[in-house]
Backbone as CSV, one residue per row, in Angstrom:
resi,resn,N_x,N_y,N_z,CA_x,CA_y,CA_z,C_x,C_y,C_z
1,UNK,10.964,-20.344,0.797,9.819,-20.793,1.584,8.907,-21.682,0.745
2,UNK,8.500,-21.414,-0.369,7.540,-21.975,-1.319,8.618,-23.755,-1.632
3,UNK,9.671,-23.393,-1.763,10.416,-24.793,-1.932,10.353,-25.666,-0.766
4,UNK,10.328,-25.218,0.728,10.099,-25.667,1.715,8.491,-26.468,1.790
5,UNK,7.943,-25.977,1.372,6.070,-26.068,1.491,6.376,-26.962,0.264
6,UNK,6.703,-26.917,-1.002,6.732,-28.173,-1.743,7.397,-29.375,-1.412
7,UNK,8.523,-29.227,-0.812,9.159,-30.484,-0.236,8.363,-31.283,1.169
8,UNK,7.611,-30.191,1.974,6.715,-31.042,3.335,5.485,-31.415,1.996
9,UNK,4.817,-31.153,1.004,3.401,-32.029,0.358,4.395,-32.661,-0.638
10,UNK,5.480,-33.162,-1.218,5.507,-33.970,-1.919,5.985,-33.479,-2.745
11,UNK,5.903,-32.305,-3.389,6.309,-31.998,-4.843,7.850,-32.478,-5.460
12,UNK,7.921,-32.801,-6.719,8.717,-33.207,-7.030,9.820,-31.724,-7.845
13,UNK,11.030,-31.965,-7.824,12.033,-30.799,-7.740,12.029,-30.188,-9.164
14,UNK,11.601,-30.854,-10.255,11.543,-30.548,-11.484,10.534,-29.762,-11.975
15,UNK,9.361,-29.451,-11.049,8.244,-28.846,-11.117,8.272,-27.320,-10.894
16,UNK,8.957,-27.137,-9.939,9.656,-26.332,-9.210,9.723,-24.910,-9.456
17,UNK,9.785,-24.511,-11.162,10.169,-22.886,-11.360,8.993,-22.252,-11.324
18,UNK,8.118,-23.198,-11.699,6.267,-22.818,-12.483,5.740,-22.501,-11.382
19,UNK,6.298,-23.398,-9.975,5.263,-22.875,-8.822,6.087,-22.002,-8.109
20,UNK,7.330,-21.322,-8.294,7.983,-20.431,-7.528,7.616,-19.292,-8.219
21,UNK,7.393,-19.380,-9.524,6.728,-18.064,-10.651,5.975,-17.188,-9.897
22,UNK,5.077,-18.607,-10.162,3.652,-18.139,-9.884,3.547,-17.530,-8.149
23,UNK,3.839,-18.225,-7.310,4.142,-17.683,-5.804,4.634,-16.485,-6.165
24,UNK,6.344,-16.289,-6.301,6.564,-15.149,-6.471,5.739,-13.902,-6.782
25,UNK,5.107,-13.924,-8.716,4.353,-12.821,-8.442,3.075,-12.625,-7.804
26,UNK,2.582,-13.355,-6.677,0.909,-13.032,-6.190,1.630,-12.522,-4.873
27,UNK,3.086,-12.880,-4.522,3.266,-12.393,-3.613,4.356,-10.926,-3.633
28,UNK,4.740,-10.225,-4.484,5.592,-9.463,-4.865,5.271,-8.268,-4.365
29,UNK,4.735,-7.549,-3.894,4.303,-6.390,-3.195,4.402,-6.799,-1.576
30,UNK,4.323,-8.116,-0.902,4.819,-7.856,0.116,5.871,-8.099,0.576
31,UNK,6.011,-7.539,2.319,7.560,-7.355,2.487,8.047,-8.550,3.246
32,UNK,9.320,-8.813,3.607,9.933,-10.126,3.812,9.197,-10.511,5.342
33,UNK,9.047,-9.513,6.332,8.249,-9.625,7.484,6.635,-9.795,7.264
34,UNK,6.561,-9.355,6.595,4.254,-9.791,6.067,4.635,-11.411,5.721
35,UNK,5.497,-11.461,4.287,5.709,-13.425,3.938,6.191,-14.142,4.979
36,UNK,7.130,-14.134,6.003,7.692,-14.687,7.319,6.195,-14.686,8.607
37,UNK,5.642,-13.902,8.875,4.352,-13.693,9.463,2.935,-14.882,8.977
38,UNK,3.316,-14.495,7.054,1.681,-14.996,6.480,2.656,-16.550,6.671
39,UNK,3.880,-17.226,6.223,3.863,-18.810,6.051,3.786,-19.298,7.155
40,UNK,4.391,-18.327,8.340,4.403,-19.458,9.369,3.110,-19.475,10.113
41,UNK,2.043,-18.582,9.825,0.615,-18.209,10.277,-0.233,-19.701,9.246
42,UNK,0.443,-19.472,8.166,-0.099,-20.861,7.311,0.546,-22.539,7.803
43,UNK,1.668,-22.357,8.250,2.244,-23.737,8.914,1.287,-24.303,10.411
44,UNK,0.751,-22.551,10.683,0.221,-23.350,12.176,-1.114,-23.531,11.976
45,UNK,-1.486,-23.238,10.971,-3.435,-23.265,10.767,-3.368,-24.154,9.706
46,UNK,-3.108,-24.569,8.537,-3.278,-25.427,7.435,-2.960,-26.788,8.047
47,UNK,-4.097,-27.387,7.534,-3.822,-29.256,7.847,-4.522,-29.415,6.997
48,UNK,-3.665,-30.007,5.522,-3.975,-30.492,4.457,-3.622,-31.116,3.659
49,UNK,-3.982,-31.844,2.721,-2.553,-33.128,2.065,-2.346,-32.302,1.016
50,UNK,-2.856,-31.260,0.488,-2.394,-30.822,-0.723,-1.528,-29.389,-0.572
51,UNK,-0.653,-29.247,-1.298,-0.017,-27.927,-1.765,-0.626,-26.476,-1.417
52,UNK,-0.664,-25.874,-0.481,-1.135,-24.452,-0.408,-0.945,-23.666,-1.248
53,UNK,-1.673,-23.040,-1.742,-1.862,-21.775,-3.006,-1.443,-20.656,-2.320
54,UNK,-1.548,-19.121,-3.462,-1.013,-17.877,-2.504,-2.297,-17.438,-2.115
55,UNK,-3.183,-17.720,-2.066,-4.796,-16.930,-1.744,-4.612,-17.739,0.159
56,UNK,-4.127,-19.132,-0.179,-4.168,-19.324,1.230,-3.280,-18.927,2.175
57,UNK,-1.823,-18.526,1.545,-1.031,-17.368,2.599,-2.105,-16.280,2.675
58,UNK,-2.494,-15.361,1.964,-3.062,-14.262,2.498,-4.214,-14.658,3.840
59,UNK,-5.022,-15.531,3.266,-6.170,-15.891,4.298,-5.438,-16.082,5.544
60,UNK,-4.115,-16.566,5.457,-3.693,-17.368,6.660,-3.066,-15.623,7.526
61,UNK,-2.134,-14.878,6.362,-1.837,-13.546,6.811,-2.856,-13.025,7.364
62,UNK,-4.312,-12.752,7.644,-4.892,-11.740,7.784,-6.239,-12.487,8.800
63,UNK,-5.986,-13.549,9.304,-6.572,-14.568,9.990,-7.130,-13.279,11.058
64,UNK,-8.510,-13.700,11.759,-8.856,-13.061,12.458,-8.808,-11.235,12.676
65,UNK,-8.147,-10.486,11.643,-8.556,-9.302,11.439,-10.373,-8.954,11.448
66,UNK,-10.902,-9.495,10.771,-12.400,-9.301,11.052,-12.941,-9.194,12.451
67,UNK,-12.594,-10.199,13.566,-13.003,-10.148,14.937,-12.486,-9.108,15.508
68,UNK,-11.074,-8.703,15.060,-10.310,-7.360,15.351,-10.711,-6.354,15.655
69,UNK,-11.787,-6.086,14.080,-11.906,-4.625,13.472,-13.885,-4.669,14.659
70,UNK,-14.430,-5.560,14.674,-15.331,-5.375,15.462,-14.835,-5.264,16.750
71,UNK,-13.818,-6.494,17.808,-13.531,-5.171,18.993,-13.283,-4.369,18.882
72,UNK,-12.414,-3.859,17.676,-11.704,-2.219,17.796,-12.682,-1.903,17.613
73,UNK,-14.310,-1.853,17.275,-15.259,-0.780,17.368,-16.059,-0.748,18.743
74,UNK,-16.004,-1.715,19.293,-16.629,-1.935,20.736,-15.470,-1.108,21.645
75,UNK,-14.249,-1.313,21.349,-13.179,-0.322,21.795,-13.752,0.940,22.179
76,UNK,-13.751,1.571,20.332,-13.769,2.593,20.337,-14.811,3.656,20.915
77,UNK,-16.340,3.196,21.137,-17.615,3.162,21.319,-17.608,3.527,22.898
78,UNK,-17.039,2.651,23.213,-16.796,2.957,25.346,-15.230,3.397,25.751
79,UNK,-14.795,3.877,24.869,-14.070,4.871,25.128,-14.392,6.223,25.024
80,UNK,-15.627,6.591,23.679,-16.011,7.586,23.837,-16.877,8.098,24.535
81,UNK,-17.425,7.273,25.101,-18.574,7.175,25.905,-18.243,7.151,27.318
82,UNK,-17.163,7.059,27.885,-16.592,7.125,29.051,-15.494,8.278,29.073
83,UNK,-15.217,8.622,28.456,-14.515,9.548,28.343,-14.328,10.751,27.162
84,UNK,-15.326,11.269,27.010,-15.611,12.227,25.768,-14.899,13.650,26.068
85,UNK,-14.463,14.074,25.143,-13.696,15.117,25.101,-12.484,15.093,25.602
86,UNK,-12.118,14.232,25.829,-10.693,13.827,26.122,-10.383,12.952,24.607
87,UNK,-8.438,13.549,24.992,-8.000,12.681,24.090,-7.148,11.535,24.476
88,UNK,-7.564,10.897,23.527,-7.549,9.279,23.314,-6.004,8.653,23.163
89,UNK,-5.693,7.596,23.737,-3.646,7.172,22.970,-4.440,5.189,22.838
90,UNK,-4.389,5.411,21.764,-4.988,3.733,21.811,-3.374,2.771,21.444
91,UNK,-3.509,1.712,22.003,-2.119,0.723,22.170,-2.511,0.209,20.276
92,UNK,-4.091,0.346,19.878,-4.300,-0.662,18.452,-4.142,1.009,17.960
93,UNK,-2.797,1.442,16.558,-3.041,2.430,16.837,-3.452,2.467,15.248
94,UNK,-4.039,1.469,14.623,-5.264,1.361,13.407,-6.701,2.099,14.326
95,UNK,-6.881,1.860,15.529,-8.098,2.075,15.948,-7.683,4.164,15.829
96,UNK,-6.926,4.319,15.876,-6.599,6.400,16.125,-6.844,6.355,14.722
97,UNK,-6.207,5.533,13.765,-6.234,5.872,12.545,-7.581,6.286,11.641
98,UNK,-8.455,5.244,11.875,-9.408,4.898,11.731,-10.488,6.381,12.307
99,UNK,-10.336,6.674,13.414,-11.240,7.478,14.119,-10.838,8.846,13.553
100,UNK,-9.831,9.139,12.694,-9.299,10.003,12.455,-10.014,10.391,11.179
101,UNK,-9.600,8.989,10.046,-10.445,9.448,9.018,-12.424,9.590,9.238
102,UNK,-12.910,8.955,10.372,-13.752,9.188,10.493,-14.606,10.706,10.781
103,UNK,-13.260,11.327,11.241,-13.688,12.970,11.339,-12.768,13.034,12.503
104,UNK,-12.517,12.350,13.554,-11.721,12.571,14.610,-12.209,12.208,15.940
105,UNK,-12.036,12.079,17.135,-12.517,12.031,18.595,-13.393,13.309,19.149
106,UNK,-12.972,14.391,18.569,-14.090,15.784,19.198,-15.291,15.737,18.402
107,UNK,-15.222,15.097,16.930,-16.448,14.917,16.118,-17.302,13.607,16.516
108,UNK,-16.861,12.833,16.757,-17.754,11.469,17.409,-17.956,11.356,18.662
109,UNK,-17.461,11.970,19.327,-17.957,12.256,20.911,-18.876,13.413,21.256
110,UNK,-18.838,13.782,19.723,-20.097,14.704,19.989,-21.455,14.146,19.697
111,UNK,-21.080,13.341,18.814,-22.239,12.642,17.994,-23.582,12.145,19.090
112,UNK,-25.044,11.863,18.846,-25.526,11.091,20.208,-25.659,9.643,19.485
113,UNK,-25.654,9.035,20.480,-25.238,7.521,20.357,-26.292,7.048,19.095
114,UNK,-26.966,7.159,18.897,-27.888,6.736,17.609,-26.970,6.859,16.418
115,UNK,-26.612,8.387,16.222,-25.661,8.684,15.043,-24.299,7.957,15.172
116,UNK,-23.639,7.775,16.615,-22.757,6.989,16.206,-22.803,5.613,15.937
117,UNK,-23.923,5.144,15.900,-23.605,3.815,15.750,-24.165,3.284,14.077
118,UNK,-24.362,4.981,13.529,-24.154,4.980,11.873,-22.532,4.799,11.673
119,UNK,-22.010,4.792,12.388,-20.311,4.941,12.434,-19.955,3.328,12.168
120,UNK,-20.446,2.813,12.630,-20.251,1.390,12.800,-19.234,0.617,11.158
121,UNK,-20.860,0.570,10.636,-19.619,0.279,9.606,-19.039,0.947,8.425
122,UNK,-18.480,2.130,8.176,-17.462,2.653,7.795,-16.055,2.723,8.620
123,UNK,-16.515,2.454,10.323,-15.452,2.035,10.825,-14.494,0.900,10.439
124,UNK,-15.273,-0.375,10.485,-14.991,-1.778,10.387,-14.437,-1.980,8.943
125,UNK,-15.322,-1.168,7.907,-14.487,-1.562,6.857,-13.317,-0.745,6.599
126,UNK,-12.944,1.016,6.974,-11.707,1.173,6.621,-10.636,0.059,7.852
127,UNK,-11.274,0.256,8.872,-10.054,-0.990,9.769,-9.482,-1.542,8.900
128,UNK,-10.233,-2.572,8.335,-9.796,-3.593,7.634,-8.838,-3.408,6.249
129,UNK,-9.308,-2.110,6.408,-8.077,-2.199,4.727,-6.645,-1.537,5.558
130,UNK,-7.101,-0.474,6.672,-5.755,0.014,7.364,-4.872,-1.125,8.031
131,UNK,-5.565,-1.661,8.693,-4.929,-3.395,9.241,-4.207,-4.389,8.272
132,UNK,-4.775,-4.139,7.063,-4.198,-5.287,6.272,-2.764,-4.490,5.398
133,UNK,-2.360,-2.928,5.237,-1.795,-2.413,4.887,-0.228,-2.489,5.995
134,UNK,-0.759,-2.919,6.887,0.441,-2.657,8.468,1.427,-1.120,8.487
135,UNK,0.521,-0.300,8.227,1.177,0.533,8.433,1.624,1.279,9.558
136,UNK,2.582,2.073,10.161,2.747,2.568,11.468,2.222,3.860,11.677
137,UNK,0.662,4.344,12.416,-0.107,4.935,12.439,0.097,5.911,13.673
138,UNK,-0.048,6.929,14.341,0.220,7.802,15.327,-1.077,7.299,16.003
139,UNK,-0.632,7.101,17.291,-1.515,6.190,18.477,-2.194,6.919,18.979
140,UNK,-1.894,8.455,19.167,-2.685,9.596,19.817,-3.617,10.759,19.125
141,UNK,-4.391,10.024,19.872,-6.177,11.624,18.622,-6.174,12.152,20.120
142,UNK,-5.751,13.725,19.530,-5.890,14.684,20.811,-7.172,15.273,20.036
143,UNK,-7.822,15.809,20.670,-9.000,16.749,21.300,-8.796,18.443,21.568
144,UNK,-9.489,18.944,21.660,-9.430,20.128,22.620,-9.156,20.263,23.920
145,UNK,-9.265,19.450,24.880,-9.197,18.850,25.952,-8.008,19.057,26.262
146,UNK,-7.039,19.426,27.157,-5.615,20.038,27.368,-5.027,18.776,28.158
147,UNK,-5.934,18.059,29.140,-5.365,17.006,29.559,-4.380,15.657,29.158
148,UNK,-4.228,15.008,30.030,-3.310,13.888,29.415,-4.380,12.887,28.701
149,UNK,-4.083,12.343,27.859,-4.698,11.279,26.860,-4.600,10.316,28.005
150,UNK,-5.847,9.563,28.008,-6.293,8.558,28.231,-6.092,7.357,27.506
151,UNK,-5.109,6.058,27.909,-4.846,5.218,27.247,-5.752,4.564,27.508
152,UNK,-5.576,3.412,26.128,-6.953,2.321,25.398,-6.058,1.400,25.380
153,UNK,-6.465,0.396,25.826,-5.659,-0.715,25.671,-6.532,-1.972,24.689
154,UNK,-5.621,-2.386,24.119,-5.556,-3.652,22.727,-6.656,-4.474,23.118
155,UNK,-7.594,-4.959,22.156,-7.677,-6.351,22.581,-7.489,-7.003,21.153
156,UNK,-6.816,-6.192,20.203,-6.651,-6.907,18.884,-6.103,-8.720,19.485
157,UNK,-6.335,-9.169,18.367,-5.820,-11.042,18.532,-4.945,-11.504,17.327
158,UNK,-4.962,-10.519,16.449,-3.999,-10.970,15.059,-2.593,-10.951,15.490
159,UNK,-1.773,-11.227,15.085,-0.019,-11.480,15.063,-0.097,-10.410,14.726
160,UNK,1.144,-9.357,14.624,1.333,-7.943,14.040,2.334,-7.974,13.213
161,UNK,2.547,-7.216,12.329,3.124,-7.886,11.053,4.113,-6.703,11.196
């Protein structure tokens, strides 16, 4: 991929090992689906005459997670609020994750809305590190509540990796 991206700006072929090095290790911890996701997320957003760096795959990987992690809290907020004491099956299932380490759905639906909206951001920032990890998270925070979970539906906007 990195030889591809040097051949569309120009680079010449002799240059070649120093910038596959260097790519290689900034990118070595992720997996072949995160690099396939972050270049071609960088092919459709970068318009530039020069050579993309690896700081700009990541930026390009993780594009719009921030707007994410604030709906997933507007999500999460009128879901509890419309439906408290019930449990929750969210489609974003970073948003279960998230509410989980926060204490859970029977602990924040108890909360009164003042205190939860101390929730706010410890929400937004673990999102953001659970989102950028892509891990596969259990979609359902049950409750005490015996009923069927109430599905939440997405409005995440990022590509899913």
């Amino acid at each position: 991929m990195v030889q591809t991206l040097a051949e569309v700006y120009g680079r010449r072929s002799e240059d070649l090992s120093l910038l596959i090095s260097i790519w290689e290790k900034a990118t070595e911890r992720l997996s072949d689906e995160q690099l396939r996701l972050g270049f071609q997320n960088l092919m459709e957003t970068e318009q530039r005459s020069k050579m993309p760096v690896p700081a700009d795959l990541f930026g390009a990987m993780y594009a719009g997670i921030e707007e994410d992690a604030m709906l997933a809290w507007n999500r999460l907020f009128q879901a509890l609020r419309a439906n408290a004491g019930r449990s929750l099956e969210f489609e974003d299932n970073v948003i279960a994750e998230v509410a989980r380490q926060l204490g859970g759905i029977d602990f924040l639906s108890r909360l009164p809305e003042r205190d939860l909206q101390w929730q706010r951001k410890p929400f937004i920032e673990t999102y953001l590190i659970l989102a950028k990890r892509a891990d596969n998270y259990d979609p359902l925070c049950e409750t005490e509540h015996m009923g069927r979970p109430i599905v939440i539906k997405s409005v995440s906007a990022r590509k899913k990796i």
